[in-house]
BAFITI-20844 format. One line per 10 residues: number of its first residue (from 1); their letters; for each residue z negated, y negated, x negated of N, C-alpha, C. Coordinates in steps of 0.02 Angstrom, whole numbers, plus 50000, padded with zeros to 5 digits. Atoms other than C-alpha are relative to their C-alpha. Example, Ala and Ser with C-alpha at 12.3 -4.5 7.8 and 13.67 -1.06 7.14 Angstrom:
! residues 2
1) as) 50000,50059,49955,49610,50225,49385,50000,49940,49955 ~ 50003,50059,50042,49643,50053,49316,49963,49945,50039 $
//
This chain:
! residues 342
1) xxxxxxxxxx) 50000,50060,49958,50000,50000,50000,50000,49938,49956 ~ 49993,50043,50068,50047,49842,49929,49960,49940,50027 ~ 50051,50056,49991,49924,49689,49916,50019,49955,49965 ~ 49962,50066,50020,49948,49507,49895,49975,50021,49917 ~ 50026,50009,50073,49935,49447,49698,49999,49936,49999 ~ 50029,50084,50009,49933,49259,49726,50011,49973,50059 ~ 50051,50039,49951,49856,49169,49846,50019,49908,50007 ~ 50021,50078,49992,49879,48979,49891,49944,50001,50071 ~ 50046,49994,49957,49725,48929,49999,49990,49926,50007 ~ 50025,50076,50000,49718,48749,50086,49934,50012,50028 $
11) xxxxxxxxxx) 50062,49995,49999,49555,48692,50108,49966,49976,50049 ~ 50021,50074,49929,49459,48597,50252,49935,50031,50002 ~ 50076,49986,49958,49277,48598,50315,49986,50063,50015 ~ 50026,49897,49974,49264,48776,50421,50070,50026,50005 ~ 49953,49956,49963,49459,48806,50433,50044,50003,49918 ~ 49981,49993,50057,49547,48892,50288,50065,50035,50008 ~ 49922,49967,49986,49743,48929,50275,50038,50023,49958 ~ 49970,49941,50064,49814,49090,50159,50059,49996,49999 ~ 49920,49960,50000,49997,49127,50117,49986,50022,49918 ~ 49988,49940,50051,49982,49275,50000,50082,50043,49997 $
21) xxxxxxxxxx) 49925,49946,50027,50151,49372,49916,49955,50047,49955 ~ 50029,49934,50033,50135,49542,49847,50019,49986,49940 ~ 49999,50005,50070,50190,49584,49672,50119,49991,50007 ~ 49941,50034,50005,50378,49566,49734,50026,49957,50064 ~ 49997,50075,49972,50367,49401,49818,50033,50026,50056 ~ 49991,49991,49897,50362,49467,50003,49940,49958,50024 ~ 50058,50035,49969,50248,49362,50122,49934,50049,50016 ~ 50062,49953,49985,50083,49464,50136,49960,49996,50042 ~ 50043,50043,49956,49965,49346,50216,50023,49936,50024 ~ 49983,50055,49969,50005,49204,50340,49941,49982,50051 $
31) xxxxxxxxxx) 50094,50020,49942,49819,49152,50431,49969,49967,49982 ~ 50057,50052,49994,49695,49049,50471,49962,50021,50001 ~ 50067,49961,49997,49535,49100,50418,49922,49945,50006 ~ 50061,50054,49999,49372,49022,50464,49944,50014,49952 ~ 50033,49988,50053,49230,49005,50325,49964,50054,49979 ~ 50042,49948,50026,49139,49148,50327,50056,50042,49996 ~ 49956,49924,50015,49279,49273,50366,50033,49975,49953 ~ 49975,50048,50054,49374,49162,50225,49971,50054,49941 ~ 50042,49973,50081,49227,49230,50098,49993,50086,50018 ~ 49985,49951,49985,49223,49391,50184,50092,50046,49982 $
41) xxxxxxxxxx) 49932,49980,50008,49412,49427,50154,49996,50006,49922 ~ 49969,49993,50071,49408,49371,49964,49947,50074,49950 ~ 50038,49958,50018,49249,49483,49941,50031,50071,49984 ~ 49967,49942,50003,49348,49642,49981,50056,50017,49975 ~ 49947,49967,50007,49489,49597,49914,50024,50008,49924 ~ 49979,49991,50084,49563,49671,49723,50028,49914,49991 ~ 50004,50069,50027,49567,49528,49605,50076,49979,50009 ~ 49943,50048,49976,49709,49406,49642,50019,49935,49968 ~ 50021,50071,50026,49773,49227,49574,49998,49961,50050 ~ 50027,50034,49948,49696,49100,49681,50040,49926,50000 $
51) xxxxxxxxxx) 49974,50051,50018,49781,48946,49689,49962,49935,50067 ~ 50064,50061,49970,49667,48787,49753,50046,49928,50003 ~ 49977,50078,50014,49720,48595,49785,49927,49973,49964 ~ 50059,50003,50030,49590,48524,49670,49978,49904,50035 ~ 50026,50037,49978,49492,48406,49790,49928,50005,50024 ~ 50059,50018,50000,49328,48382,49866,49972,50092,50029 ~ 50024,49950,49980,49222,48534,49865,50042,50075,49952 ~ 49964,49951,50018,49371,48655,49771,49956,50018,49952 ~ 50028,49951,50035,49275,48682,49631,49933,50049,50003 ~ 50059,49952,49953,49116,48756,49751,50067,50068,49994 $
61) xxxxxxxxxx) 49992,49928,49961,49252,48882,49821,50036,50043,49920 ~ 49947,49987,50041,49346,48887,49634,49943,50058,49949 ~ 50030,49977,50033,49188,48951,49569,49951,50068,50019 ~ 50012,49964,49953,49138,49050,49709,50045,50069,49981 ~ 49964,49963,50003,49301,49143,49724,49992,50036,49902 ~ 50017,49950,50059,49280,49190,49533,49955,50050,49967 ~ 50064,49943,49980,49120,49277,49559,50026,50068,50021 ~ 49977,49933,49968,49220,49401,49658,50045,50027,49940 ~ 49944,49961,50029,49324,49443,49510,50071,49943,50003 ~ 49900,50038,50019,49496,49324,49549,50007,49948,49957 $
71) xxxxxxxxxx) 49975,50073,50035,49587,49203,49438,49989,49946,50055 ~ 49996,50065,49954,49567,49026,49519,50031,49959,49952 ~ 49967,50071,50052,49675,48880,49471,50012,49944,50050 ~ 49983,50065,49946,49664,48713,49538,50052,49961,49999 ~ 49946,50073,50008,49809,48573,49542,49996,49950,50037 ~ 50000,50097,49978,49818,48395,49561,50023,50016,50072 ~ 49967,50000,49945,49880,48370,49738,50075,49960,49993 ~ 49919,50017,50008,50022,48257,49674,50038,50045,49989 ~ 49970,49944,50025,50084,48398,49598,50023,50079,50026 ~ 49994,49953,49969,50101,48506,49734,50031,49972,50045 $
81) xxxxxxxxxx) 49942,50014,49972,50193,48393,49845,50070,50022,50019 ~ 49945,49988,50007,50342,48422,49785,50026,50057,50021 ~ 49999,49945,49988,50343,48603,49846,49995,50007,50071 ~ 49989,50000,49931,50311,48572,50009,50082,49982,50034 ~ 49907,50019,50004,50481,48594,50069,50004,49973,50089 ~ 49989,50073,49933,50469,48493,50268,49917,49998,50030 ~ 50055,50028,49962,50348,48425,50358,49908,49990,49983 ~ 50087,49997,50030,50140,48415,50321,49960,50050,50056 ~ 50062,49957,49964,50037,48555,50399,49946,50048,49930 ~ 50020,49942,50055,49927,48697,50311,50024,50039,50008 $
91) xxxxxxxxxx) 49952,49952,50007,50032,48805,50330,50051,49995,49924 ~ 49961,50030,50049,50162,48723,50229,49954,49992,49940 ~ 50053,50043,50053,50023,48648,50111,49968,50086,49939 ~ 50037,49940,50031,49965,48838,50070,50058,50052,49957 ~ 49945,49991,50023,50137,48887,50049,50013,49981,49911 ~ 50007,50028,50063,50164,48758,49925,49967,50023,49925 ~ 50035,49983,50072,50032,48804,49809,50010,50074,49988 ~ 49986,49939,50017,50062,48972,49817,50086,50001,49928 ~ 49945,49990,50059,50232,48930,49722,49998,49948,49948 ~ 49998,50041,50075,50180,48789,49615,49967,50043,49946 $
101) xxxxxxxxxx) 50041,49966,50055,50044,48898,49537,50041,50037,49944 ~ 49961,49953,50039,50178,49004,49466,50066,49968,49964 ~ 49970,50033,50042,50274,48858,49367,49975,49997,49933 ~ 49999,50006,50061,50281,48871,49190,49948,49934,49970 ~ 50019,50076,50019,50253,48683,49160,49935,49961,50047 ~ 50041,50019,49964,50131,48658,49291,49910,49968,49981 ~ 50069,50048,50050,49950,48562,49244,49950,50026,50059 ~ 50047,49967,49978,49793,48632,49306,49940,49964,49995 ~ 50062,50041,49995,49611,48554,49329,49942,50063,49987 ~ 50051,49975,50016,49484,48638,49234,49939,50010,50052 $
111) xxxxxxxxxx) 50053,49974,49950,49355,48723,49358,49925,49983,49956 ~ 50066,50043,50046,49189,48624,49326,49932,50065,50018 ~ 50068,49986,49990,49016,48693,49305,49945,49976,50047 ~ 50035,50053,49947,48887,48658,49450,49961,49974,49928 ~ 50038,50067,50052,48783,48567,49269,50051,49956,49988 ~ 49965,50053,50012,48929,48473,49241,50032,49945,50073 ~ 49988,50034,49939,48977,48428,49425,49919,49936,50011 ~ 50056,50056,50013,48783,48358,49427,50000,49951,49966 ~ 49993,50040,50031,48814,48267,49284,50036,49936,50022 ~ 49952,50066,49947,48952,48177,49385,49997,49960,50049 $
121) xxxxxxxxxx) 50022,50051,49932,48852,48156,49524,49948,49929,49954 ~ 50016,50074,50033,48745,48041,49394,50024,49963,49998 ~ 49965,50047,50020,48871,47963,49364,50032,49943,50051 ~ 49980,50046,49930,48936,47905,49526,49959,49987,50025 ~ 50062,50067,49965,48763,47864,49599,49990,49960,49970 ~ 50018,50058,50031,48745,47755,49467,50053,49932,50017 ~ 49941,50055,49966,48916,47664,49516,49995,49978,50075 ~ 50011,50014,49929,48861,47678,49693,49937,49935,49995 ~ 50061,50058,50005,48696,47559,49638,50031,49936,49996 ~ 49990,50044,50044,48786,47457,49533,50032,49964,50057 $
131) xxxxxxxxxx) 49943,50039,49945,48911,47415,49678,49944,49966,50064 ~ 50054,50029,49969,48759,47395,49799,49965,49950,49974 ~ 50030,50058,50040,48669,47285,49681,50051,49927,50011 ~ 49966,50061,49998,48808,47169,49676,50023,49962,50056 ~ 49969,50035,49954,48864,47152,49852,49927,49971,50036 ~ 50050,50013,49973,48660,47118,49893,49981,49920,49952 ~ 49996,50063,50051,48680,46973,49751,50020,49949,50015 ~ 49963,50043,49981,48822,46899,49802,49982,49986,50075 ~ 50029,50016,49925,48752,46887,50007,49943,49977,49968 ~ 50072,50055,49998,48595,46811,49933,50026,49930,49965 $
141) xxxxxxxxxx) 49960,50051,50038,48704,46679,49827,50024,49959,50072 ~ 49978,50044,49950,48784,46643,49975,49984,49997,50062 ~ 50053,50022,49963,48653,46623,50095,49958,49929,49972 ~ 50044,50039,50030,48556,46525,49954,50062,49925,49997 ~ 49955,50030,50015,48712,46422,49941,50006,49953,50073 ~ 49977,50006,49926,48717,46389,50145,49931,49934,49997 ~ 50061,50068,50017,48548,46272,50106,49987,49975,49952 ~ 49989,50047,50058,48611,46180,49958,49973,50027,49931 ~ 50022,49990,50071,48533,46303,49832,50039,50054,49957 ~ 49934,49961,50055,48654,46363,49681,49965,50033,49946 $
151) xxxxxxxxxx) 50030,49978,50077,48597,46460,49534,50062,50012,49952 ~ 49952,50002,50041,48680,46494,49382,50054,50079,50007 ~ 49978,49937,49984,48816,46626,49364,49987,50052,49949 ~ 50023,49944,50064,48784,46799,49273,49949,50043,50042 ~ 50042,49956,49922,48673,46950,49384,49942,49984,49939 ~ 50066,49992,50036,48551,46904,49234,49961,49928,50023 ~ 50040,50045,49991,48509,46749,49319,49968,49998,50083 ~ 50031,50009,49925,48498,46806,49506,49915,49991,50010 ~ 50060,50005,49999,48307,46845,49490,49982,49928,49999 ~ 50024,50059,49979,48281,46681,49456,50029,49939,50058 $
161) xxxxxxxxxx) 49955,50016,49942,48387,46628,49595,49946,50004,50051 ~ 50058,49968,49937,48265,46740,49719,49946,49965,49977 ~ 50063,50046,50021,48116,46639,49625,50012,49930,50025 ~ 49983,50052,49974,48188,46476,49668,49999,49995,50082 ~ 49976,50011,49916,48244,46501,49859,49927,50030,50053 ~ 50067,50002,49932,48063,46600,49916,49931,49966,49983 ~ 50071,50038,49987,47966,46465,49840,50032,49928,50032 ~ 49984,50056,49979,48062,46343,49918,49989,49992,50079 ~ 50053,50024,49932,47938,46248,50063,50053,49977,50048 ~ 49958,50055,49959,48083,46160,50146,50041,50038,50038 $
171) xxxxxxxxxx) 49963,49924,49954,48162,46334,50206,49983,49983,50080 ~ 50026,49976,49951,48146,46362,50383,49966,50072,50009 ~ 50041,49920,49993,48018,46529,50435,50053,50033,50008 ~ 49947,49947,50003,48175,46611,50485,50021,50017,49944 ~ 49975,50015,50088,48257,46571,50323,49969,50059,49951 ~ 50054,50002,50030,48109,46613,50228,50002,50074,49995 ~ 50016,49931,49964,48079,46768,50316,50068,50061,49960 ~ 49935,49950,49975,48268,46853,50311,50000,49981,49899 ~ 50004,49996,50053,48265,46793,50111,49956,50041,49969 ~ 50046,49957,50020,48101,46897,50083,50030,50065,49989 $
181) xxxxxxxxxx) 49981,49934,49981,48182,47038,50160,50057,50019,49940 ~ 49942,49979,50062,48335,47041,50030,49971,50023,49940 ~ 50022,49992,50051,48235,47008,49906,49960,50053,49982 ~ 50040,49937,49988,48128,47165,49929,50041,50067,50005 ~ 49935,49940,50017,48290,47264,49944,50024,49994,49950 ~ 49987,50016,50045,48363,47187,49810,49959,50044,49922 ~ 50084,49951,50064,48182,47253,49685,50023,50064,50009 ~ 49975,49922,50007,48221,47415,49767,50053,50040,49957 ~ 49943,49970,50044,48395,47438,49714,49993,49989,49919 ~ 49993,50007,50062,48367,47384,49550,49931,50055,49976 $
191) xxxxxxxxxx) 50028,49943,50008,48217,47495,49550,50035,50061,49994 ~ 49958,49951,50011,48328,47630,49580,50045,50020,49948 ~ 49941,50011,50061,48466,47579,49469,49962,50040,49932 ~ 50031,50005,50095,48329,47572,49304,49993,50099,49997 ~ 50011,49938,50017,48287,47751,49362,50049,50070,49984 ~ 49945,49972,50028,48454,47810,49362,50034,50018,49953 ~ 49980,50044,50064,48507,47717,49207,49961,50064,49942 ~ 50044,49971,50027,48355,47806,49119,50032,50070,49996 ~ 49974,49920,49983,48420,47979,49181,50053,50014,49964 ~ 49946,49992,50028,48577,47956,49103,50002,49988,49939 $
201) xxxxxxxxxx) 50015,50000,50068,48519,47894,48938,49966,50033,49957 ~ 50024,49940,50036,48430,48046,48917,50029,50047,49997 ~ 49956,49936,49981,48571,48144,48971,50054,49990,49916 ~ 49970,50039,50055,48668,48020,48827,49988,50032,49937 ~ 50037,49990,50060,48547,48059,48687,50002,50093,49985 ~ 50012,49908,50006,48550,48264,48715,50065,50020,50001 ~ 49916,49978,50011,48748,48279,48733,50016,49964,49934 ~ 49974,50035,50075,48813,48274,48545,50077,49958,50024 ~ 49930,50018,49988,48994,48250,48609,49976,49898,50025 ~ 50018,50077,49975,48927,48065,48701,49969,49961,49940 $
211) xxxxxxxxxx) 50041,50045,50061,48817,48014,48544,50049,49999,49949 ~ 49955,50009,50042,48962,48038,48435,50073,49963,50028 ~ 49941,50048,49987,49102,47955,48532,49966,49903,50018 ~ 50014,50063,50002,48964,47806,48551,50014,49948,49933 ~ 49979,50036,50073,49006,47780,48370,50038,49941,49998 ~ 49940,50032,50012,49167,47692,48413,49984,49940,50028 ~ 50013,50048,50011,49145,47504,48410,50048,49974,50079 ~ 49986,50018,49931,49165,47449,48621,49997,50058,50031 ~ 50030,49927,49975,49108,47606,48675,49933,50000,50006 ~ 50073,49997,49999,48952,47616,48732,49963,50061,50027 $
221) xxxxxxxxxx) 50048,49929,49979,48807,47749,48799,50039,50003,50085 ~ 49955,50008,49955,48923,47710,48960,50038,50027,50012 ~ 49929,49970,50005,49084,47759,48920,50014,50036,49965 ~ 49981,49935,50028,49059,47879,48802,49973,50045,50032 ~ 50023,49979,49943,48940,47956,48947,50061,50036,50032 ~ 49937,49991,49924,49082,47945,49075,50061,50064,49962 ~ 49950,49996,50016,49207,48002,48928,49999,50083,49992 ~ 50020,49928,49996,49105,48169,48901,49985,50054,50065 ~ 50023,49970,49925,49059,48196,49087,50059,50020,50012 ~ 49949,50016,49955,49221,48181,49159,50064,50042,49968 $
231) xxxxxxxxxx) 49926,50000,50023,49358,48212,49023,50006,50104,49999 ~ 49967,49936,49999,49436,48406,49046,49976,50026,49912 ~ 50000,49960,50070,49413,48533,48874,50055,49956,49962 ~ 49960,50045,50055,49517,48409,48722,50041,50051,49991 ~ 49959,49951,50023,49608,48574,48693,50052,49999,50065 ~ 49955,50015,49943,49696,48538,48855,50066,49965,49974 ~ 49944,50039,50000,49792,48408,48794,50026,49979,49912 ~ 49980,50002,50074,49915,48399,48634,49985,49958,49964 ~ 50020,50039,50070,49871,48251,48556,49968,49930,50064 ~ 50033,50064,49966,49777,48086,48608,50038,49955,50048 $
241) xxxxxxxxxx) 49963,50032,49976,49922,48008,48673,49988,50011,50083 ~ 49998,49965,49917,49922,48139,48840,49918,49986,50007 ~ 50052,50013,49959,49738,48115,48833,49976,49906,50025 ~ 49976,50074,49985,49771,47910,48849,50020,49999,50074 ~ 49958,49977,49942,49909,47961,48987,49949,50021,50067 ~ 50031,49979,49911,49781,48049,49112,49946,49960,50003 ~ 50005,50045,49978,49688,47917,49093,50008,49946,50033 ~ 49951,50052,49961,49824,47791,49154,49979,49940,49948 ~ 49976,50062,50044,49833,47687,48997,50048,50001,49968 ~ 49944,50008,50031,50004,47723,48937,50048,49979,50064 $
251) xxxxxxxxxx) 49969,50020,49965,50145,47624,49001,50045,50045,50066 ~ 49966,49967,49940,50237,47667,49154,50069,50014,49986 ~ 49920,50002,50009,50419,47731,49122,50033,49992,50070 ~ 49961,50006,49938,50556,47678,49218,50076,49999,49975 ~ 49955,49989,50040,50705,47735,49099,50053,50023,50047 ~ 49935,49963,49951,50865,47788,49161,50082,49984,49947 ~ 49974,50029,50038,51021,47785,49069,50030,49994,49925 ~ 50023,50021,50093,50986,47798,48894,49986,49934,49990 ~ 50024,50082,50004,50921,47627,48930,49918,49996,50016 ~ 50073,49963,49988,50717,47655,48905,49969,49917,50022 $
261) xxxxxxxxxx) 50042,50037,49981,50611,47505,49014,49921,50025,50006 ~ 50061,49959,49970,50440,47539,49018,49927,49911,50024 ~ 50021,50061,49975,50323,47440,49134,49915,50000,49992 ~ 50070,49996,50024,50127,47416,49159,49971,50054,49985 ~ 50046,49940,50013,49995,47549,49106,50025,50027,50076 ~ 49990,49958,49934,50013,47699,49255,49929,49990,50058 ~ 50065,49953,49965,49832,47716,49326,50002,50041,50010 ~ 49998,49903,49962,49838,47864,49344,49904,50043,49980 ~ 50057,49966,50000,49671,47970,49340,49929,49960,50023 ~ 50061,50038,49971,49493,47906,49339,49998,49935,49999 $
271) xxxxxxxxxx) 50015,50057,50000,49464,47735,49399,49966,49962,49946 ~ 50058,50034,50039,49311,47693,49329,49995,50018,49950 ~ 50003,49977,50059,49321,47791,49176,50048,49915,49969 ~ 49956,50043,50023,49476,47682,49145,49954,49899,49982 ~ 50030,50076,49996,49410,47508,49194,49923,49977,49950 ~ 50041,50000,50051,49249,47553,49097,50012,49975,49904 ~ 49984,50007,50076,49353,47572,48934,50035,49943,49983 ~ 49962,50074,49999,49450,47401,48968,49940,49950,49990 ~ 50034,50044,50005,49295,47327,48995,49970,49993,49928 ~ 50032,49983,50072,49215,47386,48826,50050,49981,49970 $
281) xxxxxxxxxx) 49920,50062,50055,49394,47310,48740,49994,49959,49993 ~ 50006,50078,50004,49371,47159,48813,49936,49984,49953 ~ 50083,50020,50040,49182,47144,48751,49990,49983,49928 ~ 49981,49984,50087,49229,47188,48573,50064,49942,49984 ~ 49938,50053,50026,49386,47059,48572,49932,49933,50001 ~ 50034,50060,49997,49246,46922,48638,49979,50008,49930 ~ 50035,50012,50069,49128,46963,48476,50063,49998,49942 ~ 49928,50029,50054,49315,46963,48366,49979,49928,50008 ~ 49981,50104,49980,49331,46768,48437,49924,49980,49980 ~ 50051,50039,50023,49156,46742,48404,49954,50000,49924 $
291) xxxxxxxxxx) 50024,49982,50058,49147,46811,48235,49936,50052,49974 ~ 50036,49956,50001,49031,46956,48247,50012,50073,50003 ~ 49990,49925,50013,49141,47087,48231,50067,49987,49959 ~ 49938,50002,50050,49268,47110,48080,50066,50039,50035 ~ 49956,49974,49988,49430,47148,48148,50053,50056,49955 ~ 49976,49974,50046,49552,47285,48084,50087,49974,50011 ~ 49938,50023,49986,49721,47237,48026,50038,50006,50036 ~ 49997,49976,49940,49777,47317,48175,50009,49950,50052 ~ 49998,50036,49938,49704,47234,48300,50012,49900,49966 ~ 49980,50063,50023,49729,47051,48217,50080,49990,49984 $
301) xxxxxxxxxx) 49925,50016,50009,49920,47081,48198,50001,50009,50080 ~ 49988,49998,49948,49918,47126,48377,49981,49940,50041 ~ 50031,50057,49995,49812,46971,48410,50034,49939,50005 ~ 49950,50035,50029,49943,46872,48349,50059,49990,50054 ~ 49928,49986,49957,50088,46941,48454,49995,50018,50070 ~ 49994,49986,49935,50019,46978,48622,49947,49972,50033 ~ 50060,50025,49969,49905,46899,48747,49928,50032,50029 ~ 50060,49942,49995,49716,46961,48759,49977,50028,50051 ~ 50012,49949,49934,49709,47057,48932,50066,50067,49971 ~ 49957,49943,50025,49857,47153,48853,49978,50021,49954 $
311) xxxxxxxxxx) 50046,49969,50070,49772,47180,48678,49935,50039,50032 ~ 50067,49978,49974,49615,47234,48786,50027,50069,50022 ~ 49975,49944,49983,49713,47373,48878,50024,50042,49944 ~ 49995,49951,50080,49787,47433,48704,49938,50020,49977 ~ 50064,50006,50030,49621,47423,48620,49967,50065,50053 ~ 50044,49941,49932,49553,47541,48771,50046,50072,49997 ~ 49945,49944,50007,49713,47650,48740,49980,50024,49932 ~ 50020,49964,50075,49660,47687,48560,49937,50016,50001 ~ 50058,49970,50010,49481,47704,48596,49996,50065,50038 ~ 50001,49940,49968,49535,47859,48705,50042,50055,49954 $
321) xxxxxxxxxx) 49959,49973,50054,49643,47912,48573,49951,50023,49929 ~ 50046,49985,50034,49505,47899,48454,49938,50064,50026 ~ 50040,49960,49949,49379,47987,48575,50019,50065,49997 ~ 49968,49945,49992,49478,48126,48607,50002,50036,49902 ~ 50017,49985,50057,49493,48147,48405,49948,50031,49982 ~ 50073,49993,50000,49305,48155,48379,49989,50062,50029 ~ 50021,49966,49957,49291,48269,48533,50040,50069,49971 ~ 49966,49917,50024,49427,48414,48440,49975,50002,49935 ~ 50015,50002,50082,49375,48379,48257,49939,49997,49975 ~ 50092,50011,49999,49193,48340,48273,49997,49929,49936 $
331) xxxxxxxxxx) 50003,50069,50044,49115,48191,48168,49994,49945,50027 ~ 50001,50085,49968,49090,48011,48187,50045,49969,49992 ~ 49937,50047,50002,49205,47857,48198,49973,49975,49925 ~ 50004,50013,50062,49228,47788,48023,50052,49941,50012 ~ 49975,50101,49982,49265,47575,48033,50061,50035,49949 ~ 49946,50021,50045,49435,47558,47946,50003,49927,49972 ~ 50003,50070,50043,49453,47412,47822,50016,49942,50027 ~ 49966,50070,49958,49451,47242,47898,50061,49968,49960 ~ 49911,50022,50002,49617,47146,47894,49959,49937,49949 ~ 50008,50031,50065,49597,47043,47712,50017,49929,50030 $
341) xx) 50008,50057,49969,49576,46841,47759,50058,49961,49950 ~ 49944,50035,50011,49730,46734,47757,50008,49961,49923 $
//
């Protein structure tokens, strides 16, 4: 009797949709299975390759299903598109992966560890604070602003902002009142924040991979954090360049022709990873301009020839390039010779 050998499986809440082929690509399975009989089916059945859309929850079932014995392989969802040959159902969608899995060239998403998925959730409650913190900042700014009182800008001066506006007698009780209240949420979240913060800087200090990519000069316990949490096995990808690329800091092609245009960075992958490592560029160009950090001939010929939101995005493109180095070769970053004075 012949039994599937690969599996695409879309995913949803309680409803789960198979299209299995045997070993000569006949349809095997075509159903809708609901969650338990779902885990009930893979339990019984000889090991198989599993093929996953790698989204919320896949790597629960990616790690699940490998318990029983089967290969699992996740893929991007862009990357499975293309396979869907009409319309959008799960049907189609299960289809799909069933035949991308079995492309040569195809790119896969490393199946995480529940310690490393935790790790991630650090990571995003901490972005979840940070984002709360700020939009409870900016509504007290501009409340405080609604009765003529301004503070300076910078979140290192709000506190004294909230010091100013609930000792100020001339408030009305309402006023007064509904300012307390922020301000008491406000303590909280940042209470929260410090304890978060804390959590992660001990997570910082015990991962070698994070304490050694902090080496690199605009990199911080932050982003070399994020760079170790987040970034796939370095053996994934051939050289720094592709690990740049799934970042979304190499330019965008738009070639055609034998005529090569290429336009802004892609975005492509993690947001915040990304925007993190731009921000740490910029930081490091400010201390360049202010003379507190020796530039390398490098970045001072580039300095020269391109404007500094573009040098910042480069600069962020080599510190992932560097990163990734570190992370296959082991070792620290080692300054290269500053650029010799005019």
């Amino acid at each position: 009797m012949n039994l599937p050998v690969r599996i695409g499986m879309d995913t949803s809440k309680s409803v789960f949709q198979l299209h299995g082929v045997d070993e000569n690509e006949v349809v095997f399975i075509r159903r809708q299975l609901r969650r338990a009989e779902m885990v009930r089916y893979f339990e019984r059945l000889p090991p198989a390759l599993v093929a996953i859309e790698s989204c919320g929850s896949s790597h629960h079932w990616a790690r699940l299903l490998q318990s029983f014995g089967h290969e699992v392989r996740l893929i991007p969802p862009q990357y499975v598109k293309p396979y869907v040959k009409r319309g959008k159902n799960d049907a189609a969608d299960a289809e799909a992966l069933c035949e991308a899995v079995t492309r040569p060239s195809m790119r896969f998403v490393p199946v995480k560890s529940k310690e490393r998925q935790a790790a991630c959730m650090l990571m995003t409650v901490r972005e979840r604070l940070v984002s709360v913190k700020l939009q409870l900042s900016n509504a007290f700014r501009s409340y405080a602003a609604e009765f003529g009182i301004v503070g300076a800008t910078g979140r290192q001066n709000v506190n004294g902002l909230i010091k100013r506006v609930l000792e100020d007698d001339s408030l009305p009780e309402m006023a007064r009142d509904l300012f307390r209240f922020q301000a008491k949420e406000y303590a909280a979240v940042e209470a929260r924040l410090e304890e978060i913060e804390a959590k992660l800087m001990r997570w910082h200090r015990e991962d070698d991979v994070s304490r050694r990519i902090a080496t690199i000069p605009g990199v911080g316990p932050i982003g070399s954090t994020m760079l170790s949490m987040k970034a796939p096995p370095p053996e994934t990808f051939r050289s720094g360049r592709d690990f740049a690329a799934w970042i979304g800091l190499t330019p965008r092609d738009h070639s055609t022709g034998g005529r090569q245009r290429h336009g802004g960075i892609t975005k492509a992958g993690d947001s915040a990873l990304r925007s993190t490592l731009i921000v740490g560029a910029t930081a490091l160009l400010r201390h360049v301009r202010k003379g507190r950090h020796k530039p390398s001939a490098w970045l001072v010929a580039l300095l020269e020839r391109k404007p500094p939101k573009l040098v910042a995005v480069a600069l962020a493109n080599k510190f992932a390039r560097i990163a990734w180095r570190l992370m296959v070769t082991g070792g620290v970053y080692s300054q290269p010779r500053a650029a010799l004075p005019a």
